[in-house]
C-alpha positions as CSV (number, residue, x, y, z in Angstrom):
1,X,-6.7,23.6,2.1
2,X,-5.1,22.1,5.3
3,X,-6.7,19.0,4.4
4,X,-5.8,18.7,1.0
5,X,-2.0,19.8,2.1
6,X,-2.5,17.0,4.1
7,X,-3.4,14.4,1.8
8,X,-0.4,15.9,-0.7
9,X,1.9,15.2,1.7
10,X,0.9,11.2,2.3
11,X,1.0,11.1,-1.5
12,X,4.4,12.1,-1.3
13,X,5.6,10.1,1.3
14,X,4.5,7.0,-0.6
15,X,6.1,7.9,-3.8
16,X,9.6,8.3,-1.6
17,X,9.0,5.0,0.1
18,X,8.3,3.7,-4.0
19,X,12.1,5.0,-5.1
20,X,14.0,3.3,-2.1
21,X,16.4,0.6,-2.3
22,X,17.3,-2.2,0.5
23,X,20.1,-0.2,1.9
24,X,17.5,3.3,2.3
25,X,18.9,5.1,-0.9
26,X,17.3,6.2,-4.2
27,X,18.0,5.0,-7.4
28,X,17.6,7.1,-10.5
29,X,17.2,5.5,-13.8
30,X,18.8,6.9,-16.8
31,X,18.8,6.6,-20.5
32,X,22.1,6.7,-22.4
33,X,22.1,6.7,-25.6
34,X,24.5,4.6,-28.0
35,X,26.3,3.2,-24.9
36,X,23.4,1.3,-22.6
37,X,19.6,1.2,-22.7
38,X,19.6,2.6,-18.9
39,X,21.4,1.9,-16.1
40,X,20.7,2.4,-12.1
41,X,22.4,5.1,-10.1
42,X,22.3,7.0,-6.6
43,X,23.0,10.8,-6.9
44,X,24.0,11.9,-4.1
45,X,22.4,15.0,-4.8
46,X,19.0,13.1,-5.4
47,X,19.3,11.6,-2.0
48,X,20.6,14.9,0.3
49,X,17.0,16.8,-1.3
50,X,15.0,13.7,-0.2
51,X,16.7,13.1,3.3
52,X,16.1,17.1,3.5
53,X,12.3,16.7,2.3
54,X,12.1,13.8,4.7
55,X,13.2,15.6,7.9
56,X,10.6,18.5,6.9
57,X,8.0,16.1,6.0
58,X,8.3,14.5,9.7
59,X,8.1,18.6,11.4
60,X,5.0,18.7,8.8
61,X,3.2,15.6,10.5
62,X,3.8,16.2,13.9
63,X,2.4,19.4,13.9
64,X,-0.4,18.0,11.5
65,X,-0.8,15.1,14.4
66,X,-0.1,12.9,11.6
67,X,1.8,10.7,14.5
68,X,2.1,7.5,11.7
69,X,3.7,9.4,9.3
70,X,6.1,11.6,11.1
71,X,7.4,8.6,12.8
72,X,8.1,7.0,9.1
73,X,9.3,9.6,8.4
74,X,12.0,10.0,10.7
75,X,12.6,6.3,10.6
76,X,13.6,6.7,7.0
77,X,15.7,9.8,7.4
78,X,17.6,8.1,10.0
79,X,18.6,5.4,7.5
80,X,19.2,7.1,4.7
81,X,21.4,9.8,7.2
82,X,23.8,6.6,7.8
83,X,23.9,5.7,4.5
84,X,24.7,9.2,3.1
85,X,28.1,8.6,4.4
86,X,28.9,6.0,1.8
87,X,29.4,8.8,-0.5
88,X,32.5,10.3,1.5
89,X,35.6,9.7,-0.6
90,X,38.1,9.2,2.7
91,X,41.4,9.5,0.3
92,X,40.5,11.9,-1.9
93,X,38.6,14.0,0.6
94,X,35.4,15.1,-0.8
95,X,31.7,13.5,-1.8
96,X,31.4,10.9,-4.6
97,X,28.7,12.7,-6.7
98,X,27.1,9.2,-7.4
99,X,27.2,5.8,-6.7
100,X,26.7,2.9,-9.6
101,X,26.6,-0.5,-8.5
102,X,29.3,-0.9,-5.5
103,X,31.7,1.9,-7.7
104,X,31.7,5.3,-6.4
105,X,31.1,8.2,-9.7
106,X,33.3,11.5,-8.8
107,X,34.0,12.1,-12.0
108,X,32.4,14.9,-13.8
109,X,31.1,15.0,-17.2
110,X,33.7,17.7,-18.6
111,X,36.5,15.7,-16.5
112,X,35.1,12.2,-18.7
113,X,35.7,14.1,-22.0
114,X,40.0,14.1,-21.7
């Protein structure tokens, strides 16, 4: 099993490195219907759970002596870490929930409906 956990664990490392953009975020696709076919955003949520899998995935390796990994590991954390703060809303004082494009999404979808 240690083996195979092993293995797992590369495949999901490669499938993060897959979703990340230039600046070390994720993008999420999404279909909306009647308005656009799909357009690109960064959840903010989508990105704290892979930063989070990411710092456990490097703990994973080193103790695995998976040196190669934990180190790209951590290397990505560390990037996306400093880009997490794009999402800080300074004026407002809380987290965008998303960002589209170079525009920040902190509204919700019951706030939208007004």
């Amino acid at each position: 099993p240690a083996a195979e956990n092993l293995k797992a664990a590369k495949v999901s490392l490669r499938a993060i490195e897959a979703c990340l953009k230039k600046d070390g975020l994720t993008i999420a696709r999404h279909e909306v219907p009647d308005i656009i076919a799909e357009y690109p955003v960064k959840f903010l949520m989508d990105n704290v759970e892979v930063y989070a899998g990411l710092k456990a995935g490097e703990r994973y390796f080193r103790k695995a002596g998976a040196t190669k990994e934990a180190d790209r590991c951590k290397e990505v954390a560390e990037k996306m870490g400093r880009e997490l703060k794009k999402y800080w809303r300074k004026d407002e004082k809380h987290f965008a929930w998303a960002i589209q494009g170079e525009a920040w999404v902190d509204r919700t979808y019951d706030t939208g409906l007004d």
